[in-house]
C-alpha positions in Angstrom: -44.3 211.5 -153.2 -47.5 213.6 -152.3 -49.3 210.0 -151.9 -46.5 209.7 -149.1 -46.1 213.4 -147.4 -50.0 212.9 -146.9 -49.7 209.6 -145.3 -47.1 210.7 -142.7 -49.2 213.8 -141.8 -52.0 211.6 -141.5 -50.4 209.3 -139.4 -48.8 212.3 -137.2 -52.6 213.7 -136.7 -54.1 210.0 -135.8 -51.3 210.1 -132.8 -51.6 213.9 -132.3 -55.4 213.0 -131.8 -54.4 209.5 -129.9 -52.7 211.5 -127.5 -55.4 214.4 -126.8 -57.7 211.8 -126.4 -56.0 210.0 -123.2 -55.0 213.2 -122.0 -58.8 214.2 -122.3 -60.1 211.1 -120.5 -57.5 211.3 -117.7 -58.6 215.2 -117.5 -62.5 214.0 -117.1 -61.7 212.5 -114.2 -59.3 215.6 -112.6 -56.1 214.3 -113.0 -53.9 216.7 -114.7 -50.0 216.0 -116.1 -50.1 212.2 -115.3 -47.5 212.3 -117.8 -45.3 212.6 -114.4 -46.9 209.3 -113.1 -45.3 207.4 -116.6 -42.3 205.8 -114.3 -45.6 204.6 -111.8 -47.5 203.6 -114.5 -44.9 201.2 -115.8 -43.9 199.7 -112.1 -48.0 199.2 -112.4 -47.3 196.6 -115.0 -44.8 194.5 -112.8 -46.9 194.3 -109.8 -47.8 191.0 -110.2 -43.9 190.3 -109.4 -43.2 192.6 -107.0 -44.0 195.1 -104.3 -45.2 198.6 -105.2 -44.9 201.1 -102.3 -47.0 204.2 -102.1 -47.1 206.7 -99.2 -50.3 209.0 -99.1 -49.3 211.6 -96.7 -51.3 214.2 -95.3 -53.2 215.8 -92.5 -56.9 214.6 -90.6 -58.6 213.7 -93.9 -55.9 210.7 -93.8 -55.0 210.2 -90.2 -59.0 208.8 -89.9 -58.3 206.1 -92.6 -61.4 206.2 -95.0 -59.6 207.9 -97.4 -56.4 206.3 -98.0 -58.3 203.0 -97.3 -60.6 203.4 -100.4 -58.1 204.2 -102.4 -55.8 201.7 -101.3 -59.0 199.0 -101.8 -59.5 200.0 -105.6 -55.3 199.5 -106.5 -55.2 196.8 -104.4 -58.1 194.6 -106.1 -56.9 195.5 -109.3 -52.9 195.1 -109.2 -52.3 192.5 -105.8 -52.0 193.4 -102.1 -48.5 192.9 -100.7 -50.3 194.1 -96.9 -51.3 196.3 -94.4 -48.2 198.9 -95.0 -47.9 201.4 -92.0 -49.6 200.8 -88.8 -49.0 203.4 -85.5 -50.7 203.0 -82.0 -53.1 206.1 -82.3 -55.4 204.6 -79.8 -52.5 204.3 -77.1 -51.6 207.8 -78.3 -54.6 209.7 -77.5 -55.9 210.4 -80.8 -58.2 208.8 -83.6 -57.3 206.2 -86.2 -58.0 203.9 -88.9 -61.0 201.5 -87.5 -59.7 198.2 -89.4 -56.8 197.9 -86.2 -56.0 198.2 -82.3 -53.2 198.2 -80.5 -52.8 197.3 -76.9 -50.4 197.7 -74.0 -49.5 196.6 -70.4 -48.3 200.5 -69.3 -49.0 204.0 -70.3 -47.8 206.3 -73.0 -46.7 209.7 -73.6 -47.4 210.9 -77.3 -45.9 213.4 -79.2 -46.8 214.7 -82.9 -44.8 217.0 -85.7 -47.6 219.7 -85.2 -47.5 220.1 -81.5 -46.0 223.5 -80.6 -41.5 223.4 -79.3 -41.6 219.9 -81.3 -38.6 221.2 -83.7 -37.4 217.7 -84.9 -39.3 214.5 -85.5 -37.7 211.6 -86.4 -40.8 209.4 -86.7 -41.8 208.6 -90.5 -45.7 208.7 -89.1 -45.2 212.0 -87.8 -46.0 210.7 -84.2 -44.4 208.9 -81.9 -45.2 206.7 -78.3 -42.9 206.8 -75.4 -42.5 205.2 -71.9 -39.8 205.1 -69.0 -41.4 201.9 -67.6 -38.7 198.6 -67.6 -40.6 196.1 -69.2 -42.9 197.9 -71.9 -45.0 195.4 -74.2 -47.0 196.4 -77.7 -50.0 194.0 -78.9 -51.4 194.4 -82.8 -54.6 193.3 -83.6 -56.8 193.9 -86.9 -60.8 193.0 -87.2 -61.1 191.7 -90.0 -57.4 189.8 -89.1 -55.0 190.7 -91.9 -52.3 188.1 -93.1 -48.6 188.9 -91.9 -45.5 187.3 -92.8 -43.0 190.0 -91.8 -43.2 193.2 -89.6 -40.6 196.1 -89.8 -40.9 198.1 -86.6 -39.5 201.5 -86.2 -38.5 202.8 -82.5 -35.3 204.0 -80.6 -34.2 202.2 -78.0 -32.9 198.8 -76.9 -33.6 195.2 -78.9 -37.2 193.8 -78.8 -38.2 190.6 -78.9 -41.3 189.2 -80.2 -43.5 185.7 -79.4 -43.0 183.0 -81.4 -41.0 185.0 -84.6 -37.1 185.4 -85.8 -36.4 189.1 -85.1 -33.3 191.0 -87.0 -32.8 194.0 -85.7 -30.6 197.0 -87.0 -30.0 201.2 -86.6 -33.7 202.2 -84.6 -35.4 199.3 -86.5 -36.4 195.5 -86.8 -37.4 193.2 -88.8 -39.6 190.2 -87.6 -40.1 187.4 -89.7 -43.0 185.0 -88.4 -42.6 181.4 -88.6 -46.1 181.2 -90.6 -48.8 183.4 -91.9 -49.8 186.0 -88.4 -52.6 187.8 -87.7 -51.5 189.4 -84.5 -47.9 189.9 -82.8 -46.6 191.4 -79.4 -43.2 193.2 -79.1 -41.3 193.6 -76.3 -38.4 195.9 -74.5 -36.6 195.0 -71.9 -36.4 199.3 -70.8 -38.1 202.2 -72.1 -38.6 202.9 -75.8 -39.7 205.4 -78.4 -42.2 203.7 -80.3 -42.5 204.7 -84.0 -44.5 202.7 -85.8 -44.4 199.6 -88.1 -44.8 198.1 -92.0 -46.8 194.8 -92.3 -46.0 192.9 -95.0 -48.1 189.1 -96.5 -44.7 188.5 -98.1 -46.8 188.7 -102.1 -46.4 190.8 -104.5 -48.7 193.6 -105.0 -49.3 197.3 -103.9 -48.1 198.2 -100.0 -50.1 201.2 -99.2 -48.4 203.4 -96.7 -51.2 206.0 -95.3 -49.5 208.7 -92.7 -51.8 211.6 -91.7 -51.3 214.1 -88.5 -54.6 215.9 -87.3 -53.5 220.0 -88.3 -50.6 219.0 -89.9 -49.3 221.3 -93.2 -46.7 221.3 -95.4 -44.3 223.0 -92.3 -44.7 220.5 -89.9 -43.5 218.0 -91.9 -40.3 220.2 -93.2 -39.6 220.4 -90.1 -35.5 219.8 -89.1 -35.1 216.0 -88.5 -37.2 215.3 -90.3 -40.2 213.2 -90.8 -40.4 213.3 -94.8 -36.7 211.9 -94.9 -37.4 209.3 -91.9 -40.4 208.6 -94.7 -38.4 207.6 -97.7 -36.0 206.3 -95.7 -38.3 203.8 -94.0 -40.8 202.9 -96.9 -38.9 203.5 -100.2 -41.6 204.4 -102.2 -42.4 204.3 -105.9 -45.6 206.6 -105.5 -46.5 210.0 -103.2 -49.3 211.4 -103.0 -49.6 214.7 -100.3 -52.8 215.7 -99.2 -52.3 218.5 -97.7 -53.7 222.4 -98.0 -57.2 222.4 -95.8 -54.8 223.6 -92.5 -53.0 226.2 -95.0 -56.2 227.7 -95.8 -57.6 227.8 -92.0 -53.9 229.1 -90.5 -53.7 232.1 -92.4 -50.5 231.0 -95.0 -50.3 233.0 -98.0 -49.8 231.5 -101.8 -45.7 232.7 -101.7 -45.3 230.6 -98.4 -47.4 227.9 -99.9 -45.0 227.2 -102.9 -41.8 227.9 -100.5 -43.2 224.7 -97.6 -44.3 222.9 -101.1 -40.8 223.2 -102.8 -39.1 222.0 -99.5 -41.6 219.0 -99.2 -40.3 218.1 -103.0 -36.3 218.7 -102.3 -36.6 216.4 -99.6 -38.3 214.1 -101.2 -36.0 214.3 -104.3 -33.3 213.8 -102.0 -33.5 210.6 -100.5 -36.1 208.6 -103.1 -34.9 210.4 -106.4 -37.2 207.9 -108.4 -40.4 208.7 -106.3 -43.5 209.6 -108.4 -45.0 213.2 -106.7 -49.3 213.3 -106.8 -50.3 216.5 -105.5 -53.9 216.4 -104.5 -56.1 219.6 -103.9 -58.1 220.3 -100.9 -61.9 220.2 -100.8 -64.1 222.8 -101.9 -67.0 224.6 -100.1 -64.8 223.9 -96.3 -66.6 226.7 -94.3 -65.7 228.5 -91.5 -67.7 229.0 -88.2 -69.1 232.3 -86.8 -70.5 232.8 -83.5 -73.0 235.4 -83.9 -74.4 237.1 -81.0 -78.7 238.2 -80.5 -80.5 239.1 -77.6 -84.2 237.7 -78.0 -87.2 240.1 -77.9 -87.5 241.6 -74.3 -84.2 240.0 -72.8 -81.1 241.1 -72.0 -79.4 238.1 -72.0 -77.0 237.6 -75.0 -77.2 234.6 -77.0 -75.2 232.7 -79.4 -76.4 230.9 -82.5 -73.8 229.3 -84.9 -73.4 230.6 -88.8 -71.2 228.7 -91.5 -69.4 231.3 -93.8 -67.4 229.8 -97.1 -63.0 230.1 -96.6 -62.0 232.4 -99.8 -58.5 231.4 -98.3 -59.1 227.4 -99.5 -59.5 228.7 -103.2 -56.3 230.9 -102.8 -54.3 227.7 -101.3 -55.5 225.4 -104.4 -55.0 227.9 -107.2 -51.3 228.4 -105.5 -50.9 224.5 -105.6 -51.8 224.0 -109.2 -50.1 226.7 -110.4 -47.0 224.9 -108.6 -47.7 221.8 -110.3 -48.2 223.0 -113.7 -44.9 225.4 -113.7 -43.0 222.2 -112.4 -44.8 219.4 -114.3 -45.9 217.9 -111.2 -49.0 215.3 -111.4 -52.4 216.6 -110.0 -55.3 215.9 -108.7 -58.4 218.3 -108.7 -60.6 217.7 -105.7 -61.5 221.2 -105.8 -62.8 221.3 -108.8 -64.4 217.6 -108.7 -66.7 218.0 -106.1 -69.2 220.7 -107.6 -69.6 218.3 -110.3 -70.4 215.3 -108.2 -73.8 215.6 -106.7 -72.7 212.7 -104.0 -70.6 215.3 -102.2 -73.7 216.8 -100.7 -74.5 214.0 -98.5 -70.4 213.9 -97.6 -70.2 216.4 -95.6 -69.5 215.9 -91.3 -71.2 218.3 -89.2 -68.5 221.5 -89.1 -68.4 221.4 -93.0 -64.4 221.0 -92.8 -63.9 217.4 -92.3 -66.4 214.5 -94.0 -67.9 212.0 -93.1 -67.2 208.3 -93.3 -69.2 208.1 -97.0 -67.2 211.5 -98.0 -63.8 210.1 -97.8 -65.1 206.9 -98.9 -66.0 208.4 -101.8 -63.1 210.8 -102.0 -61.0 207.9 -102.2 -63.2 205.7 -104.8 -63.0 209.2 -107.5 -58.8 209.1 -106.7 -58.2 205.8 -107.4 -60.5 206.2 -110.5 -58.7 208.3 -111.9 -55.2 206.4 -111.3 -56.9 204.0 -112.6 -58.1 205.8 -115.8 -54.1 207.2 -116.3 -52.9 203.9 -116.1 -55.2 202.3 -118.8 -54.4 205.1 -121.2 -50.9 205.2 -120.5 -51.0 201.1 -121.7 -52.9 202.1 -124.7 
């Protein structure tokens, strides 16, 4: 009987132990209460027989692509690629974009984007939206290296388009064009003016579809905003996984911790609203952002003032993270400590771009390399 009792509480530490152990090694690599990514996890495990959607949404540290590209690269190699996901027409829009695509037109565009000031609703799930008044407005996608498309889902408001040489199904502000064999470029065409939104490219294999949506000064307000773009998201993409980026224009605009978890709890309802099954990956922003100083001197025996530029560290960027984990742990939301990973990585001194906010193209690189690590690690605990 003793023999027994001592067996059971044996067994019960082995697990106990099992389980600190995978929580450990997911911890070593910053990810914190992956225990919310279980349902993820598990949809992991089928991706060889179906299509995984993931939308990483956030603000310039996505909208430039290096990021969400690297990440997308690592889950991608290891569990199938079912395509390019979302694709928008920065380039006609104004602004930069991901380098791996181009769009191309035959008229102008007017752009507008959730963070631009009066914009009170935006429909678009990229946060951005293309417009024209001209009669006859034509769209051309192409990607160096080409990228394998079967269908395309494009997003916009206004009458039907029409594409070369593919079926086209079109329904409420969105169509779906099926090629007649494997594309590497399309062109879409309106017979008036249109509202162009954006568009999913699909190879028609199973695998992960990795949405990447980013808006340069974007926060967690803009895209609460009445309309709205995080519905028009789920809507549009159904996905299993999100991930938010988001914080670094929080800490530079002045928004307290209170206002933080408010913008952060609407982001969530709306989310838990129209893709109840959605995974939530909160990721922290970057430490040692700094902020610039011009500071003023007169040199010895002038008059004349001068200017020379000083970096000061943001106190605000540790207030913003500390208010976002704090969030996460109360809620059981999943995590993932950029904050804290970068003082331990000595790579991240070489990351940096020249105003110490944003990185360059090795930093996100490598930003995105350490996040899909530790999915990565999560997921092969979670399966043992």
């Amino acid at each position: 009987m003793n023999t027994s009792k001592r067996g059971r509480k044996v067994m019960f530490m082995l697990l106990l132990w099992a389980g600190c152990c995978s929580t450990a090694l997911a911890q070593r690599k910053f990810l914190y209460n992956d225990t919310a990514l279980h349902r993820f996890y598990t949809l992991l495990q089928q991706a060889d027989t179906q299509v995984l959607s993931i939308l990483h949404l956030g603000d310039s540290h996505v909208q430039a692509g290096f990021l969400p590209d690297a990440v997308a690269a690592g889950l991608k190699a290891r569990f199938g690629d079912a395509g390019r996901g979302w694709v928008f027409p920065y380039n006609l829009a104004g602004t930069n974009g991901p380098d791996g695509y181009r769009w191309s037109s035959n008229v102008r565009w007017d752009a507008e984007r959730v963070v631009d000031k009066g914009n009170m609703r935006m429909e678009s799930p990229g946060g951005i939206v293309i417009r024209t008044t001209h009669p006859a407005p034509s769209l051309s996608f192409t990607a160096n290296p080409p990228i394998p498309m079967h269908t395309v889902a494009c997003f916009y408001d206004g009458p039907p388009v029409e594409a070369d040489g593919a079926a086209v199904e079109t329904g409420d502000h969105q169509a779906v064009i099926t090629m007649d064999s494997t594309a590497y470029s399309f062109r879409l065409r309106w017979p008036a003016g249109v509202a162009f939104y954006g568009a999913v490219l699909k190879n028609g294999k199973p695998g992960v579809l990795y949405h990447a949506i980013g808006v340069n000064g974007a926060q967690f307000s803009h895209y609460n905003k009445p309309g709205g773009a995080v519905a028009a998201q789920m809507q549009a993409l159904q996905p299993q996984l999100v991930i938010i980026s988001l914080g670094t224009n929080e800490a530079f605009g002045g928004v307290t911790a209170a206002q933080l978890r408010s913008d952060m709890e609407t982001t969530v309802a709306a989310i838990r609203e129209h893709a109840p099954q959605a995974c939530i990956l909160f990721t922290t922003p970057p430490s040692g952002m700094m902020k610039k100083r011009q500071v003023a001197y007169r040199k010895k025996g002038s008059r004349k003032v001068y200017y020379r530029t000083r970096y000061t560290s943001n106190p605000q960027v540790l207030v913003i993270r500390d208010a976002m984990v704090r969030y996460c742990r109360e809620n059981g939301f999943a995590y993932w400590d950029l904050y804290q990973a970068m003082p331990q990585d000595k790579r991240f001194a070489r990351a940096w771009s020249h105003d110490h906010v944003h990185f360059n193209a090795y930093g996100y690189t490598l930003q995105g390399t350490l996040l899909y690590e530790a999915l990565e690690a999560g997921y092969t605990n979670f399966n043992r």
